[in-house]
Structures are given as C-alpha cells and as structure tokens.
C-alpha positions in Angstrom: 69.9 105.3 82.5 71.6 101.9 83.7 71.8 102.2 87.7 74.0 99.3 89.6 73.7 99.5 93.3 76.6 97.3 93.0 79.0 96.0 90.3 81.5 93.1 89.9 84.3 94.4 87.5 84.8 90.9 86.4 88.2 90.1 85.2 90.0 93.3 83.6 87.6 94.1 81.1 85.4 96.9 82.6 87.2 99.9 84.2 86.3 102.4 87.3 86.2 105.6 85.6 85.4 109.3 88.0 84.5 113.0 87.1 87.8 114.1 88.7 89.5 112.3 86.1 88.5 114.9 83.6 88.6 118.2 85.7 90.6 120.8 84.6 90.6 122.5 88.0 92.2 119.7 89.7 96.3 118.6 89.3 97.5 115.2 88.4 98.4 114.5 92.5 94.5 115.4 93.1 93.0 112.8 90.9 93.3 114.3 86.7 94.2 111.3 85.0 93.9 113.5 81.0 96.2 116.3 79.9 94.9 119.4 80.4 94.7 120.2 77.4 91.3 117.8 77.4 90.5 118.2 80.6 87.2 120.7 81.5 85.7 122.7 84.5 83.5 120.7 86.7 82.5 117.1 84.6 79.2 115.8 85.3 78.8 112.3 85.4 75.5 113.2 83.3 77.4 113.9 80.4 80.0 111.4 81.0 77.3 108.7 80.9 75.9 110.4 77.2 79.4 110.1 75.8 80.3 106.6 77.1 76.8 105.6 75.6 77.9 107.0 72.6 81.0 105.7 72.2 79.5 101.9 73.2 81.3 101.5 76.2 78.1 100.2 78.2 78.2 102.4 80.9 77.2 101.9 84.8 76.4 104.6 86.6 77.2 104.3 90.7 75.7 107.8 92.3 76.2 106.8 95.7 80.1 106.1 95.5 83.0 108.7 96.4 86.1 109.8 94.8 88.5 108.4 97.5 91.0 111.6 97.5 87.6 114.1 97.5 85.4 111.7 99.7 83.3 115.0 100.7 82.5 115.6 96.8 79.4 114.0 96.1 79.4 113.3 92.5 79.1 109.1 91.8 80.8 106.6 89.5 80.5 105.1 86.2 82.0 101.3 85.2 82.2 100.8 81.6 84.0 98.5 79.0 88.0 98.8 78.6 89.6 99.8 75.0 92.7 97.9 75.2 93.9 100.1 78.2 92.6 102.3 81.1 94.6 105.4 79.5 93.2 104.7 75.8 89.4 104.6 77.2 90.0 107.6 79.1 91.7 109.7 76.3 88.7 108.5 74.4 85.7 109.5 76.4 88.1 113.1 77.0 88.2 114.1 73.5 84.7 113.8 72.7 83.7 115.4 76.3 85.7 118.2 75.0 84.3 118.1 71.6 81.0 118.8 73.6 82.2 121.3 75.4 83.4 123.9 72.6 79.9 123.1 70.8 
C-alpha cells in the first residue's frame, strides 16, 4: 500500500478524494458528493484504495488527514489521478464500490 506523509497535487491532474464522499448515511450539505443511489454505509478507505488500484488511478493513501466538515472522524485520505473531471472519477470509483458491495 502507497503511503505519502505528504503530497503535492501538482497542477490539476490528481484529485483529493474522502470516504464521506461515498456515504450513504450522510446528505449532500454533510460532505456526499455521489447520488445515493451509489452511495454505501460507512466506506473504508481500505476498499477505496482496492478499487482505485483497480481502476489505475495510482492511488495515495493519507491516514493521518481529516475530513474538514467531520474533523473528529478519523478515517484518512486518498490522492489519485483525475478522469477528465473530479465528478467522472468519483462516479467511477462509486459504481464499482457498489458493485463490491452487492457481491
């Protein structure tokens, strides 16, 4: 597993991408950034880091950073390569955590 202490995004091609994005238990205003209908309970960044692997996306994984809106959650960070947008990579890296999910 790739651990960066710290990490440059350099330019706009690597994105900032957080567990909360994905969790179904939380509202747009509290950090979901995918439709519910993708999102699932509690994300790990574990299997966040599996799936950006997967789909080549070079992931970094940052355990000692904090979702600013949930600072008390504990839960880390992973950088990886853009897909044309921020949205696109995100819907991405959703549908396959999903897939994962119903298996």
């Amino acid at each position: 597993m790739a651990e960066t202490p710290t990490v440059r995004l350099k330019g706009k091609d690597r994105i900032v991408v957080w567990p909360a994005y994905f969790d179904a238990d939380r509202s747009r205003s509290e950090g979901r950034k995918v439709p519910k209908r993708l999102a699932v309970k509690n994300p790990r960044l574990t299997e966040l880091r599996r799936i950006a692997e997967k789909l080549g996306l070079n992931p970094e994984v940052q355990r000692d950073k904090r979702y600013p809106k949930r600072w008390w959650d504990d839960k880390g960070r992973l950088i990886v390569d853009k897909v044309e947008s921020k949205r696109k990579t995100l819907l991405m890296i959703a549908e396959k955590l999903r897939e994962r999910r119903k298996s």
